[in-house]
N, C-alpha and C positions, 0 to 999 in steps of 0.2 A: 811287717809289711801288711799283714792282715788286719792289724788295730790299724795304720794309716789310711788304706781305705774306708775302711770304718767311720774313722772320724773325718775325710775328705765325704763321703757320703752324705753323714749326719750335717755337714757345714753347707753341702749343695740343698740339700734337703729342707731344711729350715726356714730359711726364707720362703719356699715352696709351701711350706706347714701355714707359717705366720700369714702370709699373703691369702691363702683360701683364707681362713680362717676371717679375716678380713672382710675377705669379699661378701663371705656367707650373712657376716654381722650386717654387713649393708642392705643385703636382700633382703635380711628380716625387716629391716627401719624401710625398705622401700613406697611400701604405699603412704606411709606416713612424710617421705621426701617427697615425694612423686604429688600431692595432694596440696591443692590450689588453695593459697593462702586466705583465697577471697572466695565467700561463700554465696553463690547467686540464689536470689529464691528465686523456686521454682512454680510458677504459675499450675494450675489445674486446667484443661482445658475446656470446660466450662465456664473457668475464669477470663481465661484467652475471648469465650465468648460474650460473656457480657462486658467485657471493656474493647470490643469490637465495636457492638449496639453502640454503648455508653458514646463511642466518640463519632460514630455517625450520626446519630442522634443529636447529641449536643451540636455537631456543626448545623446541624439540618434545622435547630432553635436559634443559634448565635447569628446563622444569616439572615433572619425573619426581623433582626433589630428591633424587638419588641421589649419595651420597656414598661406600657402600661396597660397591665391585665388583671382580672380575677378569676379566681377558681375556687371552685371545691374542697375540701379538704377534708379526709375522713381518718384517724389514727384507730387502727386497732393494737393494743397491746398490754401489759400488766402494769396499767398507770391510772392515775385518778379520772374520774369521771369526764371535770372539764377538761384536762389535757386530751381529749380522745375527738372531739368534735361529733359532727360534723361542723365543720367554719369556712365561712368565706373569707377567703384572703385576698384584699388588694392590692396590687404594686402600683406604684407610680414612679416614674422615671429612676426605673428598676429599684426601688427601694419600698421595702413595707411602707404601706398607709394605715390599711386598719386591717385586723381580722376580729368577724363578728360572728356570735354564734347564729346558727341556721336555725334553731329551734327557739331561740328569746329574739334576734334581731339587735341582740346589745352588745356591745363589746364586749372580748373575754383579753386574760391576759396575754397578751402577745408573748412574753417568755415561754410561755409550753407549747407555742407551736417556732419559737425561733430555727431551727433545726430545718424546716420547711415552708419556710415563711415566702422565697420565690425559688423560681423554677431552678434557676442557677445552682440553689440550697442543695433545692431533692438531687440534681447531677451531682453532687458534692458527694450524700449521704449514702448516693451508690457506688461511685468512687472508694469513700471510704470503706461501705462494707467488703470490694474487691481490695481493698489493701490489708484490709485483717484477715483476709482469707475465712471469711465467712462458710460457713458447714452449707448452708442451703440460700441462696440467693437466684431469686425469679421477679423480671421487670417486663414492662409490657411498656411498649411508645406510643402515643399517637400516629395513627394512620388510617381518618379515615380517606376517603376515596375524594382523590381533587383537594387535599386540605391536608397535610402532615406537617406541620409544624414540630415533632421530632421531641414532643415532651414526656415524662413520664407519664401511665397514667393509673400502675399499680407497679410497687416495691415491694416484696416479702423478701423480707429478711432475716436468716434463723442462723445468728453467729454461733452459735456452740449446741449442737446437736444431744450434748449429753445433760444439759442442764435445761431445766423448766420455767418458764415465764420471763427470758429473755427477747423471745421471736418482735418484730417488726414488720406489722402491715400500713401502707400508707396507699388508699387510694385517692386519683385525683382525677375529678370530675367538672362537668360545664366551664371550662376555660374559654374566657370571651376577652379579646383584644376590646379594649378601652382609647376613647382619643380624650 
């Protein structure tokens, strides 16, 4: 009688046994169940703020429907001399015309300043640096007083904090609406 409870015990028991045992296996895999297939990145909040500017800005340039201007253009960074400017860049019917060095007065090759060549560009190149999640990024808009036109008119950009002579400076200067 005593071996029958026994094993009526050990038969109620078991399932009891096997079932935790179960459960506990689950718990461990839990955060790994429980953990969202799809991985959002996650913005920096200084990131948040300059793609705040970045699209005030740009609406504040796209409603002024300005197609044909020049400007200034000054590259500081670890690149050949003429790539570095200072240049004037003209748009015409928002498409590059010329860019001429400020110091000869002669054309330089428009390929080393392509990346910047109109306004639309530079909003492009601060976009982009907010999509690589740049280490240090500081831009500055037009605004002066009665006249905002909502364009850049300095970019530093320092994508990788731990490496040397990657930084990107772009100032832009005397921009004047052309008919």
């Amino acid at each position: 009688m005593l071996k029958t409870l026994k094993i009526q015990w050990i038969k109620l028991r078991l399932p009891i046994v096997i079932g935790a045992g179960l459960v506990m296996s689950l718990g461990l895999n839990a955060p790994t169940m429980s953990q969202s297939p799809i991985q959002i990145p996650q913005l920096s909040q200084s990131a948040y703020s300059n793609l705040g500017q970045l699209r005030i800005n740009q609406r504040l340039w796209n409603r002024q429907n300005i197609s044909n201007y020049r400007y200034t253009l000054t590259r500081s960074c670890f690149c050949t001399t003429e790539a570095r400017g200072p240049v004037i860049i003209e748009v015409r019917n928002g498409r590059t015309a010329s860019v001429t060095s400020v110091a000869t007065g002669q054309p330089v090759n428009p390929e080393l300043f392509q990346k910047y060549d109109t306004i639309p560009r530079l909003f492009g190149v601060i976009r982009d640096a907010i999509a690589k999640k740049a280490s240090s990024l500081t831009v500055q808009y037009n605004s002066t007083l009665g006249s905002t036109l909502g364009y850049p008119t300095q970019i530093n950009i320092d994508y990788d904090s731990q490496m040397a002579d990657e930084e990107l400076y772009l100032t832009i200067e005397n921009l004047e609406v052309i008919n």
